[in-house]
N, C-alpha and C positions, 0 to 999 in steps of 0.2 A: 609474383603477383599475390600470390595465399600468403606470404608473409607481413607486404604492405598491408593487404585487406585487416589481418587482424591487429598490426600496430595503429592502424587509423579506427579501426573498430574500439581500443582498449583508449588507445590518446587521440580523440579526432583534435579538427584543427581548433585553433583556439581564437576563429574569425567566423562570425556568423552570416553569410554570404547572401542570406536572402533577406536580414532587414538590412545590409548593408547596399543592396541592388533597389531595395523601396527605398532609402534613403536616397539612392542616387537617379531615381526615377526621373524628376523633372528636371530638367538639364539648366531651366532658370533658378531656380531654387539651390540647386546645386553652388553650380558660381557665383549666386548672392551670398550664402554660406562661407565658403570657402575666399570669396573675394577675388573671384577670378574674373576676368573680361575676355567672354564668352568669344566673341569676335576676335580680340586682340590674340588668343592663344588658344585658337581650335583645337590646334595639335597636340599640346600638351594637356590641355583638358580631357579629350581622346583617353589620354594616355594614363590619368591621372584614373578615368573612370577607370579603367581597365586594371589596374594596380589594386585601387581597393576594392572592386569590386569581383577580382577573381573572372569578372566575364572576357565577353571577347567582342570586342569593338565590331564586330558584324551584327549584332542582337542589340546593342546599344541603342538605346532610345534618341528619337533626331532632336538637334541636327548631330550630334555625337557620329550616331550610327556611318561606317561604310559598307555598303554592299563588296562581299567577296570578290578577289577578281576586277576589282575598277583600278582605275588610275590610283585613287583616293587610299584604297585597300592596302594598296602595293605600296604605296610612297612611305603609309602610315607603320606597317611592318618595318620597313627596311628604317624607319627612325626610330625604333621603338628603344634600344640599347642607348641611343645620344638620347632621348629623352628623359632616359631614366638618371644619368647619370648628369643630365645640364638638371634636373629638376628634381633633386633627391632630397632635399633642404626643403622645397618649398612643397613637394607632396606632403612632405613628414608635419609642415605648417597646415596646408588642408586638411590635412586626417585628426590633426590636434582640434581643427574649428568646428571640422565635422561631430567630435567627440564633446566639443562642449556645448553642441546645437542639440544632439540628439541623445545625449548620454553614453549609458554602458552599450545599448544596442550595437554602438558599432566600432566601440572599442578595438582592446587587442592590439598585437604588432597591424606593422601597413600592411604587411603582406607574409605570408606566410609559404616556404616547399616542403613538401612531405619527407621524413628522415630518408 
């Protein structure tokens, strides 16, 4: 853990996670943005926040948000891997509209793991 600490200390990530959670703030704004329909692919919007924004769809701003432990919770973890991979094209499309709505702020790869 002391080695991570100081490899993230010398190279942090190269994603700024808290203007990337204000950008992701308002969940209509959001999907006008990125062109998504909000209704038509909860799921993947869910899943799309949670990718760029490094959070965790429990803290997620509504309707985004699921409470721990609900049906909604449960269903949303166990999709998270087919999400990622039916929607790897078209996250990579949202992050690019995200980046030409808001700039450098929220740049950077999609997503980033620590070495």
């Amino acid at each position: 853990m002391e080695d991570l600490f100081t490899q993230l200390r010398q190279a942090p990530p190269p994603i700024n996670y808290s203007a990337r959670r204000r950008a992701a703030h308002s969940v209509a704004e959001l999907a006008k943005v990125v062109g998504a329909h909000r209704d038509d692919d909860l799921a993947g919007l869910r899943r799309f926040w949670e990718v760029f924004t490094g959070g965790d769809i429990r803290l997620a701003p509504h309707p985004l948000g699921t409470p721990g432990g609900t049906s909604a919770h449960l269903e949303h973890v166990a999709q998270r891997q087919h999400l990622d991979d039916a929607h790897d094209v078209l996250f990579r499309q949202y992050h690019e509209r995200l980046i030409g709505h808001h700039g450098n702020t929220v740049d950077g790869p999609l997503t980033w793991t620590p070495p």
